[in-house]
C-alpha positions as a Markdown table, in Angstrom:
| # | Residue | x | y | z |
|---|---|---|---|---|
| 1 | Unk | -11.8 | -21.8 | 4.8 |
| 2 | Unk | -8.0 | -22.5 | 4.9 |
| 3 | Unk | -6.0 | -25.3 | 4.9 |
| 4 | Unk | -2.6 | -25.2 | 6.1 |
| 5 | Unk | 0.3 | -27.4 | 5.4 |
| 6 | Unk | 3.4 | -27.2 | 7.3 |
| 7 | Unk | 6.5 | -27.5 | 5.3 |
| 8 | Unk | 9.1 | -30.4 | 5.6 |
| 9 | Unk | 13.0 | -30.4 | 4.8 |
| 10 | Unk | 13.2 | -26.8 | 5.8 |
| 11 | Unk | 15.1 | -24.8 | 8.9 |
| 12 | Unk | 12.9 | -22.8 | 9.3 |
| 13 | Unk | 9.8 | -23.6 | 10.7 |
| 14 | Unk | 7.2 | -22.8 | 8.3 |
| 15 | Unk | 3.5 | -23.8 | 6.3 |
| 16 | Unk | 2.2 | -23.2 | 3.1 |
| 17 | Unk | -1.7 | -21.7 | 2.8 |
| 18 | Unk | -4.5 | -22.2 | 0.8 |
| 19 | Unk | -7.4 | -20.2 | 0.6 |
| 20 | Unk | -11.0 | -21.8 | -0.1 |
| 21 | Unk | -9.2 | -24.7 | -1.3 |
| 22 | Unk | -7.8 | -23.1 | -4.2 |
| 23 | Unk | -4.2 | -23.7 | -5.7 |
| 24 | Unk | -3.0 | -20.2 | -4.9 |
| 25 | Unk | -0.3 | -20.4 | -1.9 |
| 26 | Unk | 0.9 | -18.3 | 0.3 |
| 27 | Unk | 3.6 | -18.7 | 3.3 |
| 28 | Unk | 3.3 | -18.0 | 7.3 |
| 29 | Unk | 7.0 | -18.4 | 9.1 |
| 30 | Unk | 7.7 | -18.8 | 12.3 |
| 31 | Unk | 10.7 | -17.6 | 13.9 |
| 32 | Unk | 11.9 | -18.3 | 17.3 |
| 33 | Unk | 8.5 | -17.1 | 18.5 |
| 34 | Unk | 7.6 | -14.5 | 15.8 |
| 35 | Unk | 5.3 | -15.6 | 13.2 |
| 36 | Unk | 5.5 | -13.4 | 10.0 |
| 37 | Unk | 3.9 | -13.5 | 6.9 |
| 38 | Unk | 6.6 | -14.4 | 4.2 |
| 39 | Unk | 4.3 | -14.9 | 1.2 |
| 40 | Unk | 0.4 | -13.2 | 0.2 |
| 41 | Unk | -1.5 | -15.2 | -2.1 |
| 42 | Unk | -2.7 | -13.8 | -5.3 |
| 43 | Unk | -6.0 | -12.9 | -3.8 |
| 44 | Unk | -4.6 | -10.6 | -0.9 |
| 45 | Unk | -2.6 | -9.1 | -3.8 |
| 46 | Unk | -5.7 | -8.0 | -5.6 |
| 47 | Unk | -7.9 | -7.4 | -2.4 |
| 48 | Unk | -4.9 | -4.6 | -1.4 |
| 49 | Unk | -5.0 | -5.9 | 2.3 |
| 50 | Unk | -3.6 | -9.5 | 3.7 |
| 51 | Unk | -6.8 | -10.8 | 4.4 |
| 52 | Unk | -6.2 | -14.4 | 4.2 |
| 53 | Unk | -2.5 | -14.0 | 4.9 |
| 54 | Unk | -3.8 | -12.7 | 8.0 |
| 55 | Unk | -6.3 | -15.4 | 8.9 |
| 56 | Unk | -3.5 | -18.1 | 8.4 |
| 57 | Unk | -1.1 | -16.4 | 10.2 |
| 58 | Unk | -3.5 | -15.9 | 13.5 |
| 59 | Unk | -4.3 | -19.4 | 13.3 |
| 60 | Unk | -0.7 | -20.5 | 13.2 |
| 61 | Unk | 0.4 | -17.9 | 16.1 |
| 62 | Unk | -2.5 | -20.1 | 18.2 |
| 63 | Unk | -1.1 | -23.3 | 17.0 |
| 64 | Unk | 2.7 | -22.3 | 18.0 |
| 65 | Unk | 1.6 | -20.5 | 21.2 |
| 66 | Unk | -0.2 | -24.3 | 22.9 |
| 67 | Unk | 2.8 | -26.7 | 21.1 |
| 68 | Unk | 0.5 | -28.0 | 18.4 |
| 69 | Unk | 2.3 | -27.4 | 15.9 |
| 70 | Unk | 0.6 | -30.4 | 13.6 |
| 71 | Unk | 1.3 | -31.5 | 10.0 |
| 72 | Unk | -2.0 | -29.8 | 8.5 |
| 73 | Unk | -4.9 | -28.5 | 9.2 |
| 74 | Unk | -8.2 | -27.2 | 7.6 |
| 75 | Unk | -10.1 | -24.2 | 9.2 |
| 76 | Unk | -13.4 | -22.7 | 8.7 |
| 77 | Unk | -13.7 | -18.9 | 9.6 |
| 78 | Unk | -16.9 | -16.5 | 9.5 |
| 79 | Unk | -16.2 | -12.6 | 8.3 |
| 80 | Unk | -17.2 | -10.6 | 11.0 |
| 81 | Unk | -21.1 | -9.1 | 10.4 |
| 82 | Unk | -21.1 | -5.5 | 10.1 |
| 83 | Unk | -24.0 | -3.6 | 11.9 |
């Protein structure tokens, strides 16, 4: 689960991140039509991949890429099942 909060008073378009409803943030920028991780979380740092980061940032792209670009969100994810 993530919840994403899109950041006010700023130029650039951007939203803060929260993993599984912790307090740890991170930050996903878009620019022009480029969305870019600015900011891991603390768990990404000690996983040694952008896993959440990535997550966020995916859901973000899809939010940017229909206009729906809304003041927050919350979104459940499942890990994909190895076979």
């Amino acid at each position: 689960m993530i919840r994403l909060e899109k950041i006010k008073n700023s130029s650039v378009q951007r939203y803060f991140y929260h993993p599984e409803n912790t307090a740890d943030v991170g930050m996903i920028e878009i620019k022009e039509n480029e969305v870019v991780i600015a900011v891991q979380v603390n768990r990404d740092k000690e996983f040694g991949a952008p896993y959440y980061a990535n997550k966020a940032r995916a859901e973000v792209l899809r939010l940017l890429k229909t206009s729906n670009l809304v003041e927050s969100k919350l979104f459940v994810f499942y890990p994909a099942l190895s076979a």
